[in-house]
Structures are given as structure tokens and as C-alpha cells.
Predicted model as a PDB file, atoms N, CA, C, CB and O in Angstrom, pLDDT in the B-factor column:
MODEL        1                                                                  
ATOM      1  N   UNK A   1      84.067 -52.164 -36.834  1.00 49.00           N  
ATOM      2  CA  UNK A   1      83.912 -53.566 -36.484  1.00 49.00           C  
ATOM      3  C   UNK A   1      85.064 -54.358 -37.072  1.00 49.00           C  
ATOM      4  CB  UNK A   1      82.559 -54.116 -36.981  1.00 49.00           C  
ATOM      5  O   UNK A   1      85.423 -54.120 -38.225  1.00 49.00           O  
ATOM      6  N   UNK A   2      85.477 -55.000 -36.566  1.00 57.00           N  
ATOM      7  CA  UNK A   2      86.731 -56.004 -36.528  1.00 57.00           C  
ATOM      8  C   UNK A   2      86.115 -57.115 -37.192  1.00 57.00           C  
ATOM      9  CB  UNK A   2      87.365 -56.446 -34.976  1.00 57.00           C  
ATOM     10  O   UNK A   2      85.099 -57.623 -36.717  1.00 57.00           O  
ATOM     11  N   UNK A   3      86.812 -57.677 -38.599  1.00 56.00           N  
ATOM     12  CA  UNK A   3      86.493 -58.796 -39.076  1.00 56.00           C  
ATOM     13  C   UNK A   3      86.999 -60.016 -38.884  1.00 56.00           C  
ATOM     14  CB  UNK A   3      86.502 -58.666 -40.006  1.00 56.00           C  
ATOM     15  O   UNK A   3      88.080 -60.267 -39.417  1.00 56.00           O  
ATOM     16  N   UNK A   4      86.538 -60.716 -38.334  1.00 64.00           N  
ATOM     17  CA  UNK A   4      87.381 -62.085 -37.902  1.00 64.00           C  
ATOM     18  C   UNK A   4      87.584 -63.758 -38.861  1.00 64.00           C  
ATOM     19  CB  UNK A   4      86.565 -62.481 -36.478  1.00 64.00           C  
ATOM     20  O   UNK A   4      86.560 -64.425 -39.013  1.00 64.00           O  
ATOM     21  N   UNK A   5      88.655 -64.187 -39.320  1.00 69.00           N  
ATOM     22  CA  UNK A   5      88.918 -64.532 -40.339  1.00 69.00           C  
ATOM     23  C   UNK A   5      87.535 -65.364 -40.184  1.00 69.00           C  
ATOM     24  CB  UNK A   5      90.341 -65.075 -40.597  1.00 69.00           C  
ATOM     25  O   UNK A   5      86.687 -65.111 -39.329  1.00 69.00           O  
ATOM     26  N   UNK A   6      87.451 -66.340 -41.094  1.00 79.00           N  
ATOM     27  CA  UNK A   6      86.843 -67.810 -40.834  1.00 79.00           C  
ATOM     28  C   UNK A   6      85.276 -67.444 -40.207  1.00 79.00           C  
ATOM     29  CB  UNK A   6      87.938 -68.828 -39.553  1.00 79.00           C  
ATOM     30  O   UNK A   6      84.459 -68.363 -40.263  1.00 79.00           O  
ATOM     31  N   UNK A   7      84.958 -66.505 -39.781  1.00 89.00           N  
ATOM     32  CA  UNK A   7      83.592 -66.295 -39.065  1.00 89.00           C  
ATOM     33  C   UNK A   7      82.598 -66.513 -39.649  1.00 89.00           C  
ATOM     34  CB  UNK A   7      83.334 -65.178 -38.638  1.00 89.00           C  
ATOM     35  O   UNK A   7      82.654 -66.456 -40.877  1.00 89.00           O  
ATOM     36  N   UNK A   8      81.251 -66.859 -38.964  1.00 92.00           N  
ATOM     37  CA  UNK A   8      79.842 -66.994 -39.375  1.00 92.00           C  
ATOM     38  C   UNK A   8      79.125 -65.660 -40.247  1.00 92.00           C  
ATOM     39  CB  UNK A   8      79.040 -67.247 -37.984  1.00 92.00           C  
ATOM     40  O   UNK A   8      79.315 -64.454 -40.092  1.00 92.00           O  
ATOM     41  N   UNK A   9      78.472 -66.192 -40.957  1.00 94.00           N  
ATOM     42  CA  UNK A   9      77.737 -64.390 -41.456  1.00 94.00           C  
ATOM     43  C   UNK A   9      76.639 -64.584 -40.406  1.00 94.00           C  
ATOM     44  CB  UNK A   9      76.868 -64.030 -43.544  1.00 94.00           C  
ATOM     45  O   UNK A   9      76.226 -65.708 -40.119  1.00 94.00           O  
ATOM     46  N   UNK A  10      76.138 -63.373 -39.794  1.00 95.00           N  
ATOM     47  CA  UNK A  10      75.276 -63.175 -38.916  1.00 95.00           C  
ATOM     48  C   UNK A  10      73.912 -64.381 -39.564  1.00 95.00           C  
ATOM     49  CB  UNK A  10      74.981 -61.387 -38.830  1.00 95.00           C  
ATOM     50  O   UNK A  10      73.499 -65.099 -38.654  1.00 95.00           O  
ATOM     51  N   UNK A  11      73.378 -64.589 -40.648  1.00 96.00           N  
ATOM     52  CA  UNK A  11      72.410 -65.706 -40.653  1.00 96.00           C  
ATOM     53  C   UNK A  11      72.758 -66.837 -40.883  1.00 96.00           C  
ATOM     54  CB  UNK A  11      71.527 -65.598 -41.397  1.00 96.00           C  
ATOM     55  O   UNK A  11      71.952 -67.566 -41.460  1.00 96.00           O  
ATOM     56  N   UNK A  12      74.200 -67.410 -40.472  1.00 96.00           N  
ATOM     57  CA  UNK A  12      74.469 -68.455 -40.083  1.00 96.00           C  
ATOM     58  C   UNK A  12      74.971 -68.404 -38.515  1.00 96.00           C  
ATOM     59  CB  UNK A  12      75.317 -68.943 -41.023  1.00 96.00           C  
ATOM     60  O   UNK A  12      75.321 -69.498 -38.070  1.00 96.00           O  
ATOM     61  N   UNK A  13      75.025 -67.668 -37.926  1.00 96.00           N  
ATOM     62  CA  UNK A  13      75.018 -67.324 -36.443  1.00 96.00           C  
ATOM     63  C   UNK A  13      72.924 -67.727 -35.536  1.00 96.00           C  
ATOM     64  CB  UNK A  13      75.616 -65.106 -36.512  1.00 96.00           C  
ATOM     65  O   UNK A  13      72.312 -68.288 -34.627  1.00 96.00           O  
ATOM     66  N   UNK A  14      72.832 -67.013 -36.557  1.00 98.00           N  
ATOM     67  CA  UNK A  14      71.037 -67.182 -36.399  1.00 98.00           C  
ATOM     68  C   UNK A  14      70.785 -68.973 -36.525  1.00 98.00           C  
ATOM     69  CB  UNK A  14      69.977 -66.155 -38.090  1.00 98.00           C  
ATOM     70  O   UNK A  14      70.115 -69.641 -35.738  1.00 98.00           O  
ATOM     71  N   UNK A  15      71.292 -69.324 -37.354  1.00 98.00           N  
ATOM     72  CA  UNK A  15      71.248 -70.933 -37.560  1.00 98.00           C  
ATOM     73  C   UNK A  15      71.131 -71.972 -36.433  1.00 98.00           C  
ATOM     74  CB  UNK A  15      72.468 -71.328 -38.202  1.00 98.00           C  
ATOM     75  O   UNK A  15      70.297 -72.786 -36.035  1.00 98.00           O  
ATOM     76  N   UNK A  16      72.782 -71.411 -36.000  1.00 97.00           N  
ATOM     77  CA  UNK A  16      73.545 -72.262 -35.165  1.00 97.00           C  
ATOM     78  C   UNK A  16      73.103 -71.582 -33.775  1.00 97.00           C  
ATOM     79  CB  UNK A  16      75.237 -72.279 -35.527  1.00 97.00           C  
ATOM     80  O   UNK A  16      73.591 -72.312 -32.912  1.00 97.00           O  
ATOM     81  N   UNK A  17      72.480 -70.635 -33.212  1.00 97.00           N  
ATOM     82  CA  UNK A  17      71.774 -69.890 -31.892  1.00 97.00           C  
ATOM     83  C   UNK A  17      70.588 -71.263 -32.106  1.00 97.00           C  
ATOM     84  CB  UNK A  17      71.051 -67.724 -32.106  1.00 97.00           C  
ATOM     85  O   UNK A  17      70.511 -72.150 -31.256  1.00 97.00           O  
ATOM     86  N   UNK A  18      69.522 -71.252 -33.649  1.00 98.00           N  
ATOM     87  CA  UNK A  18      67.986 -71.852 -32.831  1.00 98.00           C  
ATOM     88  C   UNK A  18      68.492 -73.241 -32.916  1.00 98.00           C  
ATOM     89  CB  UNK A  18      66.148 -71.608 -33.742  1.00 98.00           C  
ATOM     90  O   UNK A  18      67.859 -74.089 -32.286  1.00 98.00           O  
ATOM     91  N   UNK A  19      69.613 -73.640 -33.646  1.00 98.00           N  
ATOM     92  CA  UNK A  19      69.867 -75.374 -33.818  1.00 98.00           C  
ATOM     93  C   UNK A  19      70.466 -75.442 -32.214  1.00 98.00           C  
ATOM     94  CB  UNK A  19      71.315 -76.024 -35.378  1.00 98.00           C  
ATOM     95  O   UNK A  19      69.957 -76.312 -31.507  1.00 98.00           O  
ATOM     96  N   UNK A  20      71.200 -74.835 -31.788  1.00 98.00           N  
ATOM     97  CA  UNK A  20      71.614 -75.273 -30.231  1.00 98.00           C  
ATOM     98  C   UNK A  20      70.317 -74.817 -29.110  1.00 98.00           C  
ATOM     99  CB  UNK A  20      73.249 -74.320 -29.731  1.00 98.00           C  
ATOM    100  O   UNK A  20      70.134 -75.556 -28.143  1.00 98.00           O  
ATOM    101  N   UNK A  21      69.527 -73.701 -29.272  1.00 98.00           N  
ATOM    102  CA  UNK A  21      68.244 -74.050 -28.846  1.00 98.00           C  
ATOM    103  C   UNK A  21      67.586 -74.964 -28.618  1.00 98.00           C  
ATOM    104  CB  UNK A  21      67.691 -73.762 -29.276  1.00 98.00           C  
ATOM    105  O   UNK A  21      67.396 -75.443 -27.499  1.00 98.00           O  
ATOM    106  N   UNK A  22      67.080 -75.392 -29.778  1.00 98.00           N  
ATOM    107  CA  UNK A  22      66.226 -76.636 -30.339  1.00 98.00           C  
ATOM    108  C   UNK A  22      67.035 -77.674 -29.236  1.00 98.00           C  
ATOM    109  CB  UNK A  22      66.443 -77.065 -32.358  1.00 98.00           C  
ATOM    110  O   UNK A  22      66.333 -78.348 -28.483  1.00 98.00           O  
ATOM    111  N   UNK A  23      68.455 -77.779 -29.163  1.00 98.00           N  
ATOM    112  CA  UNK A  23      69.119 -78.939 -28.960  1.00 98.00           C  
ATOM    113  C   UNK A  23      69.203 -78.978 -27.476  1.00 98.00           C  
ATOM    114  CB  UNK A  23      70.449 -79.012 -29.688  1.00 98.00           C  
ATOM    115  O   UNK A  23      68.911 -80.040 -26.927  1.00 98.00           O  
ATOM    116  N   UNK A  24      69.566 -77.956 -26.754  1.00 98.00           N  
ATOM    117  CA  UNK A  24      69.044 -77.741 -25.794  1.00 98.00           C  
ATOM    118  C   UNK A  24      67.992 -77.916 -24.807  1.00 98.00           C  
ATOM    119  CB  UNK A  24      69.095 -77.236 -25.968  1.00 98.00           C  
ATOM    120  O   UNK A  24      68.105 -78.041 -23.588  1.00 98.00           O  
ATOM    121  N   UNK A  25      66.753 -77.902 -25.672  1.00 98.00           N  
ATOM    122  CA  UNK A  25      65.371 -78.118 -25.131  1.00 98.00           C  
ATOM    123  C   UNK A  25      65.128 -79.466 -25.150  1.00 98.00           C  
ATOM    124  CB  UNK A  25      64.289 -77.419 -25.868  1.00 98.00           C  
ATOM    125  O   UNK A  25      64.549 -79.968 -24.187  1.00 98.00           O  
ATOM    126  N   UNK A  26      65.591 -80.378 -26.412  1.00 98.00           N  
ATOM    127  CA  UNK A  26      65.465 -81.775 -26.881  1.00 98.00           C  
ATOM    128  C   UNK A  26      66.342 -82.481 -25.238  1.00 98.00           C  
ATOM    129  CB  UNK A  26      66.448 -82.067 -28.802  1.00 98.00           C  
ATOM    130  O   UNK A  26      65.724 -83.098 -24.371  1.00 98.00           O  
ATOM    131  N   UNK A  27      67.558 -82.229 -25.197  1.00 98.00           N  
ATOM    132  CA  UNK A  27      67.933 -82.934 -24.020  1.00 98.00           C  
ATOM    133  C   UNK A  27      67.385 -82.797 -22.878  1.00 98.00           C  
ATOM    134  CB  UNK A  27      69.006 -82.784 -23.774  1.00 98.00           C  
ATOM    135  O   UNK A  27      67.481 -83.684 -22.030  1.00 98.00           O  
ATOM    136  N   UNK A  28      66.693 -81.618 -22.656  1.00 98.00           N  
ATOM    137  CA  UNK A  28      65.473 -81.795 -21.093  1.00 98.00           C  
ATOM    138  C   UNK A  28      66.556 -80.812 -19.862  1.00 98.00           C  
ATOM    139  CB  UNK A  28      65.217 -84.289 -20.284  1.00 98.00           C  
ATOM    140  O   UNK A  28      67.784 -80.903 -19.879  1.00 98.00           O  
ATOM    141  N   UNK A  29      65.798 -79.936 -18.892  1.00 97.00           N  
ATOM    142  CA  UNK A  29      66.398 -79.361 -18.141  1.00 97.00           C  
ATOM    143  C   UNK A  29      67.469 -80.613 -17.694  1.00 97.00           C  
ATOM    144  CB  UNK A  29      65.461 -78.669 -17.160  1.00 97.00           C  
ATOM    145  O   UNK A  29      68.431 -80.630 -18.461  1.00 97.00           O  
ATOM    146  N   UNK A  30      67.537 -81.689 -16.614  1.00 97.00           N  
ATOM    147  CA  UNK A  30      68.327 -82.336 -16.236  1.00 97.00           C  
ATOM    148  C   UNK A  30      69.697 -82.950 -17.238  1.00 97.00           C  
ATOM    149  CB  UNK A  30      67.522 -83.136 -15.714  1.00 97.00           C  
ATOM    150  O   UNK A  30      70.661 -83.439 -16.649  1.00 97.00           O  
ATOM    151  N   UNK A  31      69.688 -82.896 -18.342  1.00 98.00           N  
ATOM    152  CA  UNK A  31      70.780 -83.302 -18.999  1.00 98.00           C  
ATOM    153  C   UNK A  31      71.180 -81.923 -19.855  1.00 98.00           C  
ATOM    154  CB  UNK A  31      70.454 -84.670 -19.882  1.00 98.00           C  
ATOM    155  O   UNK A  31      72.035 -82.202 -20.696  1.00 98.00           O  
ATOM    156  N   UNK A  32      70.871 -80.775 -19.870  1.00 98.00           N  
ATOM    157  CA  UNK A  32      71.416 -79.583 -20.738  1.00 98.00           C  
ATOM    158  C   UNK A  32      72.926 -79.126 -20.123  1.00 98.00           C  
ATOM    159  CB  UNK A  32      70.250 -78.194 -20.660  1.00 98.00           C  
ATOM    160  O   UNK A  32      73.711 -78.655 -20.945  1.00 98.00           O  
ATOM    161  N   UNK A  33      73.253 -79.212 -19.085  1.00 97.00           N  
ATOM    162  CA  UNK A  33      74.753 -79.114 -18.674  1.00 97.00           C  
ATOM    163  C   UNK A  33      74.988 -79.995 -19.299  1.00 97.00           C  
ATOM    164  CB  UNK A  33      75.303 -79.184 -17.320  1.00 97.00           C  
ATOM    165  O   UNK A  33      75.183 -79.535 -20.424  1.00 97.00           O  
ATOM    166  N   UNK A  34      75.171 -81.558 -19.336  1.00 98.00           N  
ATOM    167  CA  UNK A  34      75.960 -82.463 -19.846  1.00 98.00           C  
ATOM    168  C   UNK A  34      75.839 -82.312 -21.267  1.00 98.00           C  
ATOM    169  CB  UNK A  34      75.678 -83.749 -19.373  1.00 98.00           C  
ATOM    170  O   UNK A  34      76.912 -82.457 -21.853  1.00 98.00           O  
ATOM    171  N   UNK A  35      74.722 -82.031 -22.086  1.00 98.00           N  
ATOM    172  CA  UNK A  35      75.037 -81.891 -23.482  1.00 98.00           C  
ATOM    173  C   UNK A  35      76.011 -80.286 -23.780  1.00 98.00           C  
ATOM    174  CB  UNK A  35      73.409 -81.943 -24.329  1.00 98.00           C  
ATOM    175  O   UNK A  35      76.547 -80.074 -24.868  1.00 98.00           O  
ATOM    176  N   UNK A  36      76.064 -79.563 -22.925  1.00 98.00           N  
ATOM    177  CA  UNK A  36      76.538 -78.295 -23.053  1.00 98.00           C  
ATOM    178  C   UNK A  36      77.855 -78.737 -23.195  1.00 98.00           C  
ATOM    179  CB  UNK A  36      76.234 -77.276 -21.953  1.00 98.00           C  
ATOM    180  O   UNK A  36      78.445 -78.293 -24.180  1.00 98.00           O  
ATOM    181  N   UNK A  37      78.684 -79.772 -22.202  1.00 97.00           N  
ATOM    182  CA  UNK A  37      80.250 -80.020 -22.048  1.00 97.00           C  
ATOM    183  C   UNK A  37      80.348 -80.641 -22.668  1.00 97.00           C  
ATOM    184  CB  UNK A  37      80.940 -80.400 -21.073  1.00 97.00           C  
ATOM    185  O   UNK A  37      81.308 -80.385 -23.394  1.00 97.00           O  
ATOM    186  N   UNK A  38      79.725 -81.733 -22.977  1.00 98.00           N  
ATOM    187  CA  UNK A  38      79.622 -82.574 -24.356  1.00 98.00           C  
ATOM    188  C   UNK A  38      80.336 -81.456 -25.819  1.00 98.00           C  
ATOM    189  CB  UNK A  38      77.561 -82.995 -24.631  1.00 98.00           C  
ATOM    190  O   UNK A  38      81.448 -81.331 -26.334  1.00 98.00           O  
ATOM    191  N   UNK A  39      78.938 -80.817 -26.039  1.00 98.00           N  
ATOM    192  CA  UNK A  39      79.463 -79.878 -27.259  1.00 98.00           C  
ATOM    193  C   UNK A  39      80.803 -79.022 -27.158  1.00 98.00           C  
ATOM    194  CB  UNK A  39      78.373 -78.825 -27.534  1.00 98.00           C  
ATOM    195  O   UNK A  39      81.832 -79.065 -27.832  1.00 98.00           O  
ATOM    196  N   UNK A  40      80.432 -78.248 -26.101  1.00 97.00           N  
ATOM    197  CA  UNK A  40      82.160 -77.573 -25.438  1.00 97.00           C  
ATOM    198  C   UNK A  40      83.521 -78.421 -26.043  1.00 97.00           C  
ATOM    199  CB  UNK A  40      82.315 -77.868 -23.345  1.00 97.00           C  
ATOM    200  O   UNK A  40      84.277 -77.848 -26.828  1.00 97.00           O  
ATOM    201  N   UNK A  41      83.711 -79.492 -25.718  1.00 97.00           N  
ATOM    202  CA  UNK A  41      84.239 -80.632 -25.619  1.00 97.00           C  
ATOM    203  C   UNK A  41      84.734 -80.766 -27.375  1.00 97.00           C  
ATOM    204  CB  UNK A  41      83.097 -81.776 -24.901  1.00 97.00           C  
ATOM    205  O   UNK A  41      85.776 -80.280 -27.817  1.00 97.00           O  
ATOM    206  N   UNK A  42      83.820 -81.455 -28.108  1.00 97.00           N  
ATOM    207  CA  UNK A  42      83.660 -81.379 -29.556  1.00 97.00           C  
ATOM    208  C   UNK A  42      84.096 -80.098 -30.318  1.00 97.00           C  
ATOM    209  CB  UNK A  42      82.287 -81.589 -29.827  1.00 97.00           C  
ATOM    210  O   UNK A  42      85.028 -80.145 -31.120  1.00 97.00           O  
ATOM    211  N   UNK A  43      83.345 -78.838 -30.034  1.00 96.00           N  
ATOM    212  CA  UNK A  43      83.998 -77.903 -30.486  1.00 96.00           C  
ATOM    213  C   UNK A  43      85.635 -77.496 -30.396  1.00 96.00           C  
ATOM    214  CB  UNK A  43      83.328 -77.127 -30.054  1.00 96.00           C  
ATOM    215  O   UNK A  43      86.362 -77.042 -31.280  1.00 96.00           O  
ATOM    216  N   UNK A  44      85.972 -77.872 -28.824  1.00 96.00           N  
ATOM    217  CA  UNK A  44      87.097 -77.508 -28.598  1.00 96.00           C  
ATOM    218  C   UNK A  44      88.469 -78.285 -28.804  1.00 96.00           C  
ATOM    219  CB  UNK A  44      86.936 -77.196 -27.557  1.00 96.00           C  
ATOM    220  O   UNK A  44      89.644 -77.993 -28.580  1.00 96.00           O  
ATOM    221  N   UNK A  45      87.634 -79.726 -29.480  1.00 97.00           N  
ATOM    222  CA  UNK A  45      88.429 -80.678 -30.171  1.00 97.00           C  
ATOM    223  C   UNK A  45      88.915 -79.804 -31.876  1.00 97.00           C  
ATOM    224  CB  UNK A  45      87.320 -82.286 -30.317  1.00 97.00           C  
ATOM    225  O   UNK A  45      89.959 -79.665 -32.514  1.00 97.00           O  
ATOM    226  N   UNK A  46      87.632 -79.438 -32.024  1.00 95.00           N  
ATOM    227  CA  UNK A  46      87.639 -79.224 -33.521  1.00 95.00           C  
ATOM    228  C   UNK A  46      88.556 -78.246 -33.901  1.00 95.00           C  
ATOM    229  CB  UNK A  46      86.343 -78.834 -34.055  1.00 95.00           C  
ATOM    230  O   UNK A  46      89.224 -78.242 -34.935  1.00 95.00           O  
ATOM    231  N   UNK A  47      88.549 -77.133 -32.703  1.00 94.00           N  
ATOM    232  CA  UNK A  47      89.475 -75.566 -32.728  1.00 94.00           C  
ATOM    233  C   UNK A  47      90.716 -76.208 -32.766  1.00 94.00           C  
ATOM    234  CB  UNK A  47      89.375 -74.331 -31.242  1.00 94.00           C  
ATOM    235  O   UNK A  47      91.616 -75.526 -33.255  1.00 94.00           O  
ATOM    236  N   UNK A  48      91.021 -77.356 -32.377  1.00 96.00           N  
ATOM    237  CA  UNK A  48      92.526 -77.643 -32.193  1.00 96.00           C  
ATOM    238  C   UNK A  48      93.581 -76.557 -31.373  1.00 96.00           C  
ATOM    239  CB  UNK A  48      93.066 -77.788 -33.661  1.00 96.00           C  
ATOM    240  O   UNK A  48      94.790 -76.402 -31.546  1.00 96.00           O  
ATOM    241  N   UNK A  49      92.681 -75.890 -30.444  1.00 95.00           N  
ATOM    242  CA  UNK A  49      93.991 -75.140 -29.793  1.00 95.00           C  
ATOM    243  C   UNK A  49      93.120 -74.806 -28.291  1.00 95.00           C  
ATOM    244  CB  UNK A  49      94.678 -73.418 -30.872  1.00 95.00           C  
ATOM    245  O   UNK A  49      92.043 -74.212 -28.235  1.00 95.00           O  
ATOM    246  N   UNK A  50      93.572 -75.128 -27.609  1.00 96.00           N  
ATOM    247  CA  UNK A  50      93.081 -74.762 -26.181  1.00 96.00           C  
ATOM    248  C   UNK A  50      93.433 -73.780 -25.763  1.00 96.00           C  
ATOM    249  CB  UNK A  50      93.341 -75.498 -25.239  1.00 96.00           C  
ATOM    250  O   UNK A  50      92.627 -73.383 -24.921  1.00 96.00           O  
ATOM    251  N   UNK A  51      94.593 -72.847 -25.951  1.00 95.00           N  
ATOM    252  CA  UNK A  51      94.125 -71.127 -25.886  1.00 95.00           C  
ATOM    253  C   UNK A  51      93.435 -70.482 -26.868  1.00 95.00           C  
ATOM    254  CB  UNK A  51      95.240 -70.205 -25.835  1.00 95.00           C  
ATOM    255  O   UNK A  51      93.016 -69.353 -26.616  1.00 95.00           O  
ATOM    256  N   UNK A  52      93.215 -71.008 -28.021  1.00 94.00           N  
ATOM    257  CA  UNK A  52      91.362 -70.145 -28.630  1.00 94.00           C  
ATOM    258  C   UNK A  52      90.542 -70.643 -27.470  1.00 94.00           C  
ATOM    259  CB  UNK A  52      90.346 -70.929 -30.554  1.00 94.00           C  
ATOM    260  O   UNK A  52      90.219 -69.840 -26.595  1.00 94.00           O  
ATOM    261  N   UNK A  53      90.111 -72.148 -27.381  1.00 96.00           N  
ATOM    262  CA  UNK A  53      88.700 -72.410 -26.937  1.00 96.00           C  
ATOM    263  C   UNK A  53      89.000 -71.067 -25.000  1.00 96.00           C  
ATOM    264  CB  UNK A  53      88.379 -74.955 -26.674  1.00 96.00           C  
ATOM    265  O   UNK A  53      88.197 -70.196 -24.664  1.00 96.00           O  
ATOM    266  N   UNK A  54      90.080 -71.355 -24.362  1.00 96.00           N  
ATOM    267  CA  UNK A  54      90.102 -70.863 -23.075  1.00 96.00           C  
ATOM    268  C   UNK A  54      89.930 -69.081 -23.539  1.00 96.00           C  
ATOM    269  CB  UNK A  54      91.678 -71.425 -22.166  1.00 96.00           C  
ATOM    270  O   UNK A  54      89.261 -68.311 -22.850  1.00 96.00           O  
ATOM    271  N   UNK A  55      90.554 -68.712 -24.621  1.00 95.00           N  
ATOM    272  CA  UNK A  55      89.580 -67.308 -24.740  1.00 95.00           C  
ATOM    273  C   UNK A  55      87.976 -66.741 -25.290  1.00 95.00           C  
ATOM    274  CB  UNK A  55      90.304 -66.616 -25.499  1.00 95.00           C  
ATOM    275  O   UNK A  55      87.434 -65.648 -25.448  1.00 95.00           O  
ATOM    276  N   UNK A  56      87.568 -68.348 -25.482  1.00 95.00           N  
ATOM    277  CA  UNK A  56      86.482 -68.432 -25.473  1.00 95.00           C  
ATOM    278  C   UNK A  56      85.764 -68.424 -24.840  1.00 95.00           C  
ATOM    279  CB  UNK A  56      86.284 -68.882 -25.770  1.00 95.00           C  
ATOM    280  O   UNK A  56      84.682 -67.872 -25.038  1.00 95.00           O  
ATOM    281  N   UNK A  57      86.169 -69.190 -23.561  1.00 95.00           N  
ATOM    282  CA  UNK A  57      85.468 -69.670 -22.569  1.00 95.00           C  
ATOM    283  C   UNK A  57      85.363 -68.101 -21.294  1.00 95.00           C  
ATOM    284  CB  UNK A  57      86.390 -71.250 -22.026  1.00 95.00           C  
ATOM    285  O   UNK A  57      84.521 -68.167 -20.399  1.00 95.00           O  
ATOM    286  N   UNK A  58      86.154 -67.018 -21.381  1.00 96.00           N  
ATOM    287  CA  UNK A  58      86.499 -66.014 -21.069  1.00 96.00           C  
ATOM    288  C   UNK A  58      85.482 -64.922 -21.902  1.00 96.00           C  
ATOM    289  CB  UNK A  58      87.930 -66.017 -21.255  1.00 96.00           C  
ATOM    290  O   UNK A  58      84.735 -64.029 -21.502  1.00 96.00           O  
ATOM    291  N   UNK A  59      85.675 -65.212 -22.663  1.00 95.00           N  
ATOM    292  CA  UNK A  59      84.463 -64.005 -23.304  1.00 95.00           C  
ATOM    293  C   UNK A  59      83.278 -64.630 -23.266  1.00 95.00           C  
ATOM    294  CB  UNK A  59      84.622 -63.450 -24.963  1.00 95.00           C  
ATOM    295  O   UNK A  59      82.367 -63.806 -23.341  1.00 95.00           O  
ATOM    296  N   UNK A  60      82.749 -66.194 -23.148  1.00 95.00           N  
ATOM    297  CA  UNK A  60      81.420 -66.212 -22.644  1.00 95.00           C  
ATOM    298  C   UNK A  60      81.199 -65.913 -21.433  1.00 95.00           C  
ATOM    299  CB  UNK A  60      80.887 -67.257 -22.778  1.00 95.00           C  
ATOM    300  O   UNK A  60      80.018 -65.618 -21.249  1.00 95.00           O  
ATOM    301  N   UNK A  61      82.109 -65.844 -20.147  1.00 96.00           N  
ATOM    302  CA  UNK A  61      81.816 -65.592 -19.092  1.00 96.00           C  
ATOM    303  C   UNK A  61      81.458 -63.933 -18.990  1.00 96.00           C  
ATOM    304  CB  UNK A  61      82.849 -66.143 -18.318  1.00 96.00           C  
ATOM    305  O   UNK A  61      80.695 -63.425 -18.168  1.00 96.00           O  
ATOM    306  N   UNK A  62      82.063 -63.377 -19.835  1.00 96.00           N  
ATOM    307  CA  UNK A  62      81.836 -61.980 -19.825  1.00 96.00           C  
ATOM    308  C   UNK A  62      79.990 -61.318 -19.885  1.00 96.00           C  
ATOM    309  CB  UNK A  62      82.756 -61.527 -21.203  1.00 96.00           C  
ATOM    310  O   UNK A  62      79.238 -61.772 -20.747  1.00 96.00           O  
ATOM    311  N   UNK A  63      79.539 -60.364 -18.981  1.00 92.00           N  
ATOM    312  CA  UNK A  63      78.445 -59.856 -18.539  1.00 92.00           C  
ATOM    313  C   UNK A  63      77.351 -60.702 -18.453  1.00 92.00           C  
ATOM    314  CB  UNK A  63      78.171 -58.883 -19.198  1.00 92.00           C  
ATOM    315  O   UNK A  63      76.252 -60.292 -18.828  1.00 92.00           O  
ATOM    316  N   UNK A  64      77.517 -62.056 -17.921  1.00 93.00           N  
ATOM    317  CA  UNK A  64      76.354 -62.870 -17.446  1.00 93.00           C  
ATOM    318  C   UNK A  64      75.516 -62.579 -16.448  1.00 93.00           C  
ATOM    319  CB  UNK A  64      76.700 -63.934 -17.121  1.00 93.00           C  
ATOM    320  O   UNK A  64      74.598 -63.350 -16.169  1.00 93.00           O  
TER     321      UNK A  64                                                      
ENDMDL                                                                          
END                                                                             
């Protein structure tokens, strides 16, 4: 397994899975896309680099 600098420990992965859950459900089927690009958005401010977030956005598309 490949360690990746800066990464979550798996029970802070667990954290941030039921807190975007939770957050998810709170905005209601009709607004969960818009809070999704919303966050997208924020995160991909925060990465400061738009080829991380676009190989991000590439490995979530992966086996949906």
C-alpha cells in the first residue's frame, strides 16, 4: 500500500464519510447536487491546484 503524504487515518476517513452523509441527508434529495458542487468547489479551492482536484474528479468517476 502506497502512503500518501498529508492523508486521513482511516478513522478520520470514517468521520468525514458519516459528516458528509449526515450533510447530505440534511440538504434533502432536491438540493444534494447543489450542496455536492458547492463542497467540490470549497475543497477544490482549498487543494489550490486544479490538476489534483481534476485527478480527483477521475478517480471518483472510476467503477460507478
Amino acid at each position: 500500500m502506497t502512503t500518501i503524504p498529508n492523508a486521513l487515518t482511516i478513522p478520520d476517513l470514517e468521520t468525514v464519510y458519516d459528516s458528509l452523509a449526515t450533510a447530505i441527508d440534511q440538504a434533502g434529495e432536491e438540493k444534494s447536487s447543489l450542496f455536492l458542487v458547492k463542497l467540490a468547489l470549497l475543497n477544490a479551492n482549498a487543494l489550490a491546484s486544479a490538476d489534483v482536484f481534476q485527478a480527483h474528479v477521475q478517480a471518483a468517476l472510476q467503477d460507478l
